[in-house]
C-alpha positions as a Markdown table, in Angstrom:
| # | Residue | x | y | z |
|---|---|---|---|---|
| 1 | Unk | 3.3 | -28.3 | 11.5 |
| 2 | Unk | 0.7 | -30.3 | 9.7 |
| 3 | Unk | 0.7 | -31.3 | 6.1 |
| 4 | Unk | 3.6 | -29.3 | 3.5 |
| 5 | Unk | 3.3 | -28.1 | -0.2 |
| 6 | Unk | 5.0 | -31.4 | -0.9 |
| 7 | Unk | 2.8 | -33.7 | 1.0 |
| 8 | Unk | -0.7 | -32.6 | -1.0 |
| 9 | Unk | 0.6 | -31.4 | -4.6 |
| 10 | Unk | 0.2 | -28.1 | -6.4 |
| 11 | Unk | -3.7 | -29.1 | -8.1 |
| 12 | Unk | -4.5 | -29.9 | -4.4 |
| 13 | Unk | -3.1 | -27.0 | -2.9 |
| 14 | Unk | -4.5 | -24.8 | -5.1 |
| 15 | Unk | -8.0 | -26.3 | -4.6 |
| 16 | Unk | -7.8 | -25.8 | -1.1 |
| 17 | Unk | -6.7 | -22.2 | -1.3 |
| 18 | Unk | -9.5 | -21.2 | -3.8 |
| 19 | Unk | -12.7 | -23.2 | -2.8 |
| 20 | Unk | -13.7 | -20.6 | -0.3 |
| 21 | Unk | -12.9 | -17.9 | -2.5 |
| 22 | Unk | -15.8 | -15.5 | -2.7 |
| 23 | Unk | -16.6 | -13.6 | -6.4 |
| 24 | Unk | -18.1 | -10.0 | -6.6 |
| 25 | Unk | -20.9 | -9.5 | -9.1 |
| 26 | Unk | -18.0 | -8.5 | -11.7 |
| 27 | Unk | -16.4 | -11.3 | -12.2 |
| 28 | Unk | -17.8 | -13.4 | -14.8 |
| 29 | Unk | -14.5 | -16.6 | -14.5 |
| 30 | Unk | -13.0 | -17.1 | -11.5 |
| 31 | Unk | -10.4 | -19.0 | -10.4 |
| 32 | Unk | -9.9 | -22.6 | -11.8 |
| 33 | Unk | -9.7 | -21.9 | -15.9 |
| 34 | Unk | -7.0 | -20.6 | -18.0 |
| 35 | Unk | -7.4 | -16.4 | -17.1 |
| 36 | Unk | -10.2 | -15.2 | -15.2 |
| 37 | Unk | -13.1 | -12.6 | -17.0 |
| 38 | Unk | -13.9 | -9.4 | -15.6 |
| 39 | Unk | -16.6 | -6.9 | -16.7 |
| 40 | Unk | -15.0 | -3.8 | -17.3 |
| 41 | Unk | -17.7 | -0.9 | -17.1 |
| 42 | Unk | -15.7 | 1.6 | -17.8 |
| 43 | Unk | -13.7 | 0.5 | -20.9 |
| 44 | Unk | -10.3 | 1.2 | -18.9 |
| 45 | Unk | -8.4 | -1.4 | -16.6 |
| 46 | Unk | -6.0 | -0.1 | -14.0 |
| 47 | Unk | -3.5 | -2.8 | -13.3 |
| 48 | Unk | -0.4 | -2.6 | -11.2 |
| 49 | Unk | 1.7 | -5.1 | -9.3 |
| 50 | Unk | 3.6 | -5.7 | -6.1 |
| 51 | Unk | 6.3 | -8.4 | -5.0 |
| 52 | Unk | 7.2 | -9.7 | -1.6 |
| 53 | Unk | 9.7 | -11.6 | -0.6 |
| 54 | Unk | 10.3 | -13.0 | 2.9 |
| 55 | Unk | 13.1 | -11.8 | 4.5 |
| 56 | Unk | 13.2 | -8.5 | 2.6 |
| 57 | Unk | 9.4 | -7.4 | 3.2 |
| 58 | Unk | 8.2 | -9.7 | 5.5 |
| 59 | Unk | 8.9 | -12.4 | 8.4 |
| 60 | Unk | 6.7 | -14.8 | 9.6 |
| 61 | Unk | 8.2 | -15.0 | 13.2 |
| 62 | Unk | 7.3 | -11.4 | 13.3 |
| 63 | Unk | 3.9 | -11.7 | 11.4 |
| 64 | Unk | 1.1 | -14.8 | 10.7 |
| 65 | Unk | 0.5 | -15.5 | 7.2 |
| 66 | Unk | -2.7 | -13.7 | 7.7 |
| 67 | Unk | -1.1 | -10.5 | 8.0 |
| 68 | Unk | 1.2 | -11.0 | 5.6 |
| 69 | Unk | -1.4 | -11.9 | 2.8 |
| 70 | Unk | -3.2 | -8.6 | 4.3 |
| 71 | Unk | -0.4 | -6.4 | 3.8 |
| 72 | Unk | 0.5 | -7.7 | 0.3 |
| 73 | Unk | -2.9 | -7.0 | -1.0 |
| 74 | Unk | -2.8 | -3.9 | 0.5 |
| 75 | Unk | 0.3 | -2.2 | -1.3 |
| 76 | Unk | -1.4 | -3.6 | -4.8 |
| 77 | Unk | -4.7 | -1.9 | -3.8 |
| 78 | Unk | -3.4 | 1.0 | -2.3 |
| 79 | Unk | -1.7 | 1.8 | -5.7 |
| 80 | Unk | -5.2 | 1.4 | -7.7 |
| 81 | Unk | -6.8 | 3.9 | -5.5 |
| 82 | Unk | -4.2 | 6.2 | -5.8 |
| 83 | Unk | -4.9 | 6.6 | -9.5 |
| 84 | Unk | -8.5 | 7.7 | -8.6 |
| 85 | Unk | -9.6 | 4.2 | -8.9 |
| 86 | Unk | -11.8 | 1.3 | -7.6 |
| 87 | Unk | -10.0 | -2.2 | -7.3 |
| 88 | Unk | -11.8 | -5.1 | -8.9 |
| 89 | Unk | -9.6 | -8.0 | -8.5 |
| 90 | Unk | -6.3 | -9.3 | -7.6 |
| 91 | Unk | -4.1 | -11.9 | -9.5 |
| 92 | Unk | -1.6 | -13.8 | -7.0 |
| 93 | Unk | 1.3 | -15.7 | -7.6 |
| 94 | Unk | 3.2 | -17.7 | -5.1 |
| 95 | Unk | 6.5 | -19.3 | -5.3 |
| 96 | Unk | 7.2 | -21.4 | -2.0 |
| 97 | Unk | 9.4 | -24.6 | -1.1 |
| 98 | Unk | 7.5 | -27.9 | -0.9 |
| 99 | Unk | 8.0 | -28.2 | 2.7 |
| 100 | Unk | 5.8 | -24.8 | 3.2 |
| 101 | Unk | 3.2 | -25.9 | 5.4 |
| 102 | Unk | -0.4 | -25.8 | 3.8 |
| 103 | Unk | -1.5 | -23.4 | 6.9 |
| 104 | Unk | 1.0 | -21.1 | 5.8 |
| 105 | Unk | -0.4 | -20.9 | 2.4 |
| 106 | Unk | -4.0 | -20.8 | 3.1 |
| 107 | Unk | -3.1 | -18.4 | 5.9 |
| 108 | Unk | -1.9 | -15.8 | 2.8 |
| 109 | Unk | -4.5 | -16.4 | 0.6 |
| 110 | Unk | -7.0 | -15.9 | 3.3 |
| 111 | Unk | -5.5 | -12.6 | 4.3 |
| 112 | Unk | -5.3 | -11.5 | 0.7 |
| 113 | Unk | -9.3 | -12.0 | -0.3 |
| 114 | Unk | -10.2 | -10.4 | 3.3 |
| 115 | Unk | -8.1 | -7.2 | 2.3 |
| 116 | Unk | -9.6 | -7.5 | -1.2 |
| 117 | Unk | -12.6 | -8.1 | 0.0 |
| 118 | Unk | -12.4 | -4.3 | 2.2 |
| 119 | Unk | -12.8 | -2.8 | -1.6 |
| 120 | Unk | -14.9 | -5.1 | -3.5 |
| 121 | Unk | -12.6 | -6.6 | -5.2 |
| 122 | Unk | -11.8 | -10.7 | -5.9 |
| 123 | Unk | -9.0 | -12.8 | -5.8 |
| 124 | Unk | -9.7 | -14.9 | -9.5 |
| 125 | Unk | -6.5 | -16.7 | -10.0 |
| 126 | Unk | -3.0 | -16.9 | -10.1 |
| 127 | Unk | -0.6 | -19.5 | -10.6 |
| 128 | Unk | 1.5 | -21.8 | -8.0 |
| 129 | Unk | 5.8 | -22.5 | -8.4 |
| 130 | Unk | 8.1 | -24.1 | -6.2 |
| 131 | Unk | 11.1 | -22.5 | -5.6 |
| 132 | Unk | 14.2 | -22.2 | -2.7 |
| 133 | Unk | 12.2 | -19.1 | -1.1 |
| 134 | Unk | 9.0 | -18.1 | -0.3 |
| 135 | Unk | 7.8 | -14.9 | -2.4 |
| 136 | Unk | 4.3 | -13.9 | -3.3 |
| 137 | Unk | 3.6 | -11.8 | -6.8 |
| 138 | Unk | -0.1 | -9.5 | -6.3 |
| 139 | Unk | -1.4 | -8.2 | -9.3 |
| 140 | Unk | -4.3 | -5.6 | -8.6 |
| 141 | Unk | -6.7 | -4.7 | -11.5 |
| 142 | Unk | -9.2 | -1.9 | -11.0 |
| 143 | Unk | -11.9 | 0.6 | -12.6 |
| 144 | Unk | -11.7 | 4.1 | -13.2 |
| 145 | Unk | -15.6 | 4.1 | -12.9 |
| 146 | Unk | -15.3 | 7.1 | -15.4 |
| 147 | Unk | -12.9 | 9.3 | -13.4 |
| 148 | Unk | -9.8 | 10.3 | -15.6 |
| 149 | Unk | -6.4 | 8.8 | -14.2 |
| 150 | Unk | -4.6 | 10.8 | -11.5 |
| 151 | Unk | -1.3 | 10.3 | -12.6 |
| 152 | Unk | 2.0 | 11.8 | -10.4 |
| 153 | Unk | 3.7 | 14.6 | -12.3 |
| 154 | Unk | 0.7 | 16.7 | -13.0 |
| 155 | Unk | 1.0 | 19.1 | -10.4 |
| 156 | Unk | 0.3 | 22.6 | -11.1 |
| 157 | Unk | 2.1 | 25.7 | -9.4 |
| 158 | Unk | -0.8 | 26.9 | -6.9 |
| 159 | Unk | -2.0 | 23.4 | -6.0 |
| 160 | Unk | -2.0 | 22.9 | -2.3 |
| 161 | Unk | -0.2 | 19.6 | -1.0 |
| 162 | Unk | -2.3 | 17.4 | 1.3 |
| 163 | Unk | -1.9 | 14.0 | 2.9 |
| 164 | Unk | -4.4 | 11.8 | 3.6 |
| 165 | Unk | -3.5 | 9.0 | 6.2 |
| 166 | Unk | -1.0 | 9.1 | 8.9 |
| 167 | Unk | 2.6 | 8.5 | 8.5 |
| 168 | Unk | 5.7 | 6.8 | 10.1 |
| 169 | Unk | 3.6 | 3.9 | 11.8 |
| 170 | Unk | 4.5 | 1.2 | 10.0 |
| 171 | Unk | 8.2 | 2.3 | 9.6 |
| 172 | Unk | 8.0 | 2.7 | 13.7 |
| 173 | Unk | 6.3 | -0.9 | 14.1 |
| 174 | Unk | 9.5 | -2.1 | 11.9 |
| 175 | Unk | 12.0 | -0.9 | 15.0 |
| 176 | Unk | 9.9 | -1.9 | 18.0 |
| 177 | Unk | 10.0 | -5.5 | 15.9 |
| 178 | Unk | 14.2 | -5.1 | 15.7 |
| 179 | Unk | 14.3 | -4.2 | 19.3 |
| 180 | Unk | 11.9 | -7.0 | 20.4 |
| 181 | Unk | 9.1 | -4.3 | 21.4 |
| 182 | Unk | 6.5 | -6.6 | 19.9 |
| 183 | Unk | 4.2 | -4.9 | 23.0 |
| 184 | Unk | 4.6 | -1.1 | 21.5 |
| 185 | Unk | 1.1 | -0.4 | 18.8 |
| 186 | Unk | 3.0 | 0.6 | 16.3 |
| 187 | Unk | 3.6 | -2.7 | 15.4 |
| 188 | Unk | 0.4 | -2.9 | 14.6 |
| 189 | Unk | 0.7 | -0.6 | 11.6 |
| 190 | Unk | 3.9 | -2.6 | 10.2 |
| 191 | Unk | 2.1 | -5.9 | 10.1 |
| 192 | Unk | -0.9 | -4.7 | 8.6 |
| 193 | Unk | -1.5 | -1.4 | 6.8 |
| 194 | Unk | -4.0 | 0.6 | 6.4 |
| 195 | Unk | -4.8 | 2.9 | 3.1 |
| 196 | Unk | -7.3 | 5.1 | 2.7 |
| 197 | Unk | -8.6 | 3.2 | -0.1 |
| 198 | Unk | -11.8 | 5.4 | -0.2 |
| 199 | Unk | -10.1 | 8.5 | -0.5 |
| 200 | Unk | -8.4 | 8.2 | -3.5 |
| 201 | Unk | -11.5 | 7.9 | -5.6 |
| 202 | Unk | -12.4 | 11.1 | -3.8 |
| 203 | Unk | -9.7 | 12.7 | -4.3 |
| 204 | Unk | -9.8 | 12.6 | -7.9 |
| 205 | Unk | -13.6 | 13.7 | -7.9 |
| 206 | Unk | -12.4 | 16.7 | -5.9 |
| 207 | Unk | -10.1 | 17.5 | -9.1 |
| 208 | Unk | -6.6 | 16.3 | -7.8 |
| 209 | Unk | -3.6 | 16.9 | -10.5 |
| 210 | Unk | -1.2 | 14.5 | -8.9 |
| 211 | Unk | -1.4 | 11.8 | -6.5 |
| 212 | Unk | 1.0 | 8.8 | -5.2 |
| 213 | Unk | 0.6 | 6.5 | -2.0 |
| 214 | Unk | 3.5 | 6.6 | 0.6 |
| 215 | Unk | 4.7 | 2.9 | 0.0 |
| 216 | Unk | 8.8 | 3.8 | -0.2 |
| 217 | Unk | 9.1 | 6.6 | 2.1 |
| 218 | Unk | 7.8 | 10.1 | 2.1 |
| 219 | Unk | 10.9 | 12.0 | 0.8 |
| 220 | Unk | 11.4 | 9.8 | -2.2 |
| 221 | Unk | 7.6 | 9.9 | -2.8 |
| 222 | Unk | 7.0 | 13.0 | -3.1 |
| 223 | Unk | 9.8 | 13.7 | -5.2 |
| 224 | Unk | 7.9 | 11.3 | -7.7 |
| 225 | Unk | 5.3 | 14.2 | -8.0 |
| 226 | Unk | 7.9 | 16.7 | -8.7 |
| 227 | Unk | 7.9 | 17.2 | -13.0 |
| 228 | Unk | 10.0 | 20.0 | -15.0 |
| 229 | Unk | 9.6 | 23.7 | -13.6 |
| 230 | Unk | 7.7 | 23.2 | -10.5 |
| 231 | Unk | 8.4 | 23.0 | -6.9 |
| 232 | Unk | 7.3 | 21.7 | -3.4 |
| 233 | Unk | 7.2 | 23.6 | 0.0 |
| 234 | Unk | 6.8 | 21.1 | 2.6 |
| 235 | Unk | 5.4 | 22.0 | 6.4 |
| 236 | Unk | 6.9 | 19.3 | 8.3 |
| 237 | Unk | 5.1 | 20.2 | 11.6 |
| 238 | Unk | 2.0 | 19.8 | 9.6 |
| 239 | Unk | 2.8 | 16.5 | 8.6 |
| 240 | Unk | 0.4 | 13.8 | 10.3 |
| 241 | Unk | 1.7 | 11.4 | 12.4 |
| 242 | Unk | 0.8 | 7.6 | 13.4 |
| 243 | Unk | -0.7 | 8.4 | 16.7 |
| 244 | Unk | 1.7 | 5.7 | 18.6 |
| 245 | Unk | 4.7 | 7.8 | 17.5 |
| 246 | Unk | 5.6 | 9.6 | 20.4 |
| 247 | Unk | 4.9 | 6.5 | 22.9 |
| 248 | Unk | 7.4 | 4.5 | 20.7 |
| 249 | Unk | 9.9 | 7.1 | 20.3 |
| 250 | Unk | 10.3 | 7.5 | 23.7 |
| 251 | Unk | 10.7 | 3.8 | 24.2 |
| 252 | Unk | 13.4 | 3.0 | 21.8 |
| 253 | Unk | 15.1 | 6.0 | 21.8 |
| 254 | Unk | 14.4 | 7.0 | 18.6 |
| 255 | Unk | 13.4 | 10.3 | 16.7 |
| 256 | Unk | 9.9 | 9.9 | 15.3 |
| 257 | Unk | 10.7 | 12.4 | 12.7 |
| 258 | Unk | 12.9 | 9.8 | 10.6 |
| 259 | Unk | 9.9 | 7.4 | 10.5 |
| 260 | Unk | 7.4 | 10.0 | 9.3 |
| 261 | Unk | 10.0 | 11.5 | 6.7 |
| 262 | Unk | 11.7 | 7.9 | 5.1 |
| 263 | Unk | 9.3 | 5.3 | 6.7 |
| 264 | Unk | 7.5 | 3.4 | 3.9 |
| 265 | Unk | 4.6 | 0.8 | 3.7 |
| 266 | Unk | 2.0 | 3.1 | 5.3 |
| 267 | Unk | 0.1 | 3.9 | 2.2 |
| 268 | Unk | -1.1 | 7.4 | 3.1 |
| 269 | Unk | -2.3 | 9.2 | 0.2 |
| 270 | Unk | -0.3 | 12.6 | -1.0 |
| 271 | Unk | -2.1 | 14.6 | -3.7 |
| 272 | Unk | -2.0 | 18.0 | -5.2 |
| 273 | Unk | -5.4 | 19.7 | -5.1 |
| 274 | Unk | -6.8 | 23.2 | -6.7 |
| 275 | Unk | -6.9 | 25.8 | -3.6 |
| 276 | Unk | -10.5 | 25.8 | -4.2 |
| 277 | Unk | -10.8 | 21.9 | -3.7 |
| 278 | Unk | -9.5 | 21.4 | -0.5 |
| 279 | Unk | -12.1 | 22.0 | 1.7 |
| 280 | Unk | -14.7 | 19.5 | -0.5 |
| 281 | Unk | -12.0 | 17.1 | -0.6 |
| 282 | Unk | -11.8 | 17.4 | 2.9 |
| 283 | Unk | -15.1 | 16.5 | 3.7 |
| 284 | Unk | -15.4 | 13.8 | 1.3 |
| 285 | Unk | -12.2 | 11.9 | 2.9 |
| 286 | Unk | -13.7 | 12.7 | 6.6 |
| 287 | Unk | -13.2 | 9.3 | 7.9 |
| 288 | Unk | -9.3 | 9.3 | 7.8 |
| 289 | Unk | -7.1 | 12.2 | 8.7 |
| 290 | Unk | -6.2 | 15.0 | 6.4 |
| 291 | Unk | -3.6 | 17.7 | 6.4 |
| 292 | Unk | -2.6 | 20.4 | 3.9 |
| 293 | Unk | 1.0 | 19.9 | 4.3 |
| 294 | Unk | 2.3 | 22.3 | 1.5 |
| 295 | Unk | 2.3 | 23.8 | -1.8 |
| 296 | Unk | 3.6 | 23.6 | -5.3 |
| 297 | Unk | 5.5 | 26.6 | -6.1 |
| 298 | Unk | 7.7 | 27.5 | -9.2 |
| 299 | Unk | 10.8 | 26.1 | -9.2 |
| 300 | Unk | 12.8 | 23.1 | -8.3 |
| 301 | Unk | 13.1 | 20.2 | -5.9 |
| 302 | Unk | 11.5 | 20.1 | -2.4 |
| 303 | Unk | 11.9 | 22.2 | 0.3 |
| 304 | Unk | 11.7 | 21.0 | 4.1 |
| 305 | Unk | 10.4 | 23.8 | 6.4 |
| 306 | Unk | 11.0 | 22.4 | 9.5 |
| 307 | Unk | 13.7 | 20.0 | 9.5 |
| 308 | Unk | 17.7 | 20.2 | 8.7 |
| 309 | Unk | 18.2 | 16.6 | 7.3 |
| 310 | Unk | 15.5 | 14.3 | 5.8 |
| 311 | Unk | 16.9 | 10.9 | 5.6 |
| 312 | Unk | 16.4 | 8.8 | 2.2 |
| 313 | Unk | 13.5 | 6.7 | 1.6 |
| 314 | Unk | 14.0 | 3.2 | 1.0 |
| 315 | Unk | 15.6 | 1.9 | -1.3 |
| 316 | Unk | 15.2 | -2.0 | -2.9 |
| 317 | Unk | 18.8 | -2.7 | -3.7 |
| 318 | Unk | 20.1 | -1.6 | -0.6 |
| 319 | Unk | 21.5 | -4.1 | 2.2 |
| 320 | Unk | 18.4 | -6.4 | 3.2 |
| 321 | Unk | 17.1 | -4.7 | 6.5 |
């Protein structure tokens, strides 16, 4: 297993993790002082954070630390660009027990400046803590890059509902990994996600009111988006799915439609655009799919066309899967 937290020390440790951390052009202190300093062009910072803990979100006979510091990363980031914005940096805290091995732990932080490094953006600091599990803390900070905020009740009745991304993969990859189907594609998609990061930059220059990433679920999402007065109309045969659905349906015995409907951690994009948008917004988010799924209508609450039950999204303070 090689050398543990314990055996090299936490100033050690976090040397190792951060001397082959590289910095983007807008990062003025990097890791190794008391905070890091950013350039902020646009006079706004978008800052959001995550938390993993294994055994609830992750498992490392199931995925390496490589994949697990990708996917981490990846829910932080995914929530930057679904305000309209550009990630710049991530801040990473890690609470582990001293007999971690070190491999695990630059495994993670590998993983998490690769991902980061998909955007732009730098890993510039963090802070280290022992502790009985192993958890890590991702704190994304990003730039608007003069684009107002897309914020997730600002639909307006009219708007047309589109998703950008596919859904249910990751929540599929999840059961193939219960059922020891480690073989099955979809468990590509649960180990490591992968948001349209792009698109939510281009979503908001193509006007979008509302917009929220799919990291809980689609039904509980969406609802998210829903504010006083207003409704949704939801095609579920429009809805777009993980193109290993089908494949592991059939091999599991599962319905497909429960993954696409409550599966989480796929990050697809669902925003409300102007009619007259859709077809720009479109083209600018050509390299991932896109689907109008629906509309906002007056009213309340969401309605399914398509499907009888829709199974609730996931939920933190349930039973640990």
């Amino acid at each position: 297993m090689g050398e543990s937290l314990g055996d090299v020390g936490e100033f050690a440790l976090i040397e190792r993790v951060t001397e082959p951390l590289l910095q983007g052009p807008g990062v003025l202190l990097g890791p190794g002082d008391d905070a890091a300093v950013l350039r902020t062009p646009d006079g706004r910072v978008v800052a959001t954070t995550d938390l993993l803990v294994e055994g609830r979100h992750f498992r490392l006979d199931w995925s390496t630390p490589y994949d697990v510091g990708r996917k981490a990363a990846a829910q932080s980031l995914a929530d930057v660009a679904a305000m309209g914005g550009v990630a710049t940096a991530l801040l990473v805290g890690l609470a582990a027990p001293a007999s971690l091995p070190v491999a695990v732990a630059e495994g993670l932080m590998a993983g998490l400046a690769f991902e980061a490094a998909r955007v732009g953006a730098s890993v510039v600091g963090g802070d280290v803590v022992a502790a009985d599990a192993l958890m890590l803390a991702v704190t994304a900070l990003g730039d608007l890059e003069g684009r107002e905020p897309v914020p997730r009740c600002a639909a307006f009745v009219g708007d047309v509902l589109v998703v950008v991304g596919t859904l249910g993969g990751s929540a599929a990859g999840l059961a193939a990994l219960r059922a020891g189907r480690g073989d099955l594609d979809v468990v590509a998609a649960h180990r490591v996600p992968s948001p349209p990061y792009d698109a939510g930059p281009a979503l908001a220059d193509c006007r979008a009111n509302a917009m929220i990433d799919v990291s809980d679920g689609l039904s509980g999402d969406l609802a998210h988006l829903l504010s006083y007065g207003i409704g949704f109309e939801v095609e579920v045969g429009a809805l777009p799915r993980h193109p290993g659905l089908a494949a592991a349906a059939e091999a599991l015995g599962e319905d497909p439609l429960a993954w696409v409907l409550a599966g989480g951690e796929d990050h697809a994009l669902v925003a409300a655009l102007p009619p007259d948008g859709v077809e720009e917004a479109r083209a600018a988010c050509a390299e991932w799919p896109f689907a109008v799924v629906g509309r906002v209508v007056a009213g309340e609450g969401i309605r399914w066309l398509g499907a009888e039950d829709v199974p609730a999204s996931f939920d933190h303070f349930e039973a640990t899967p």
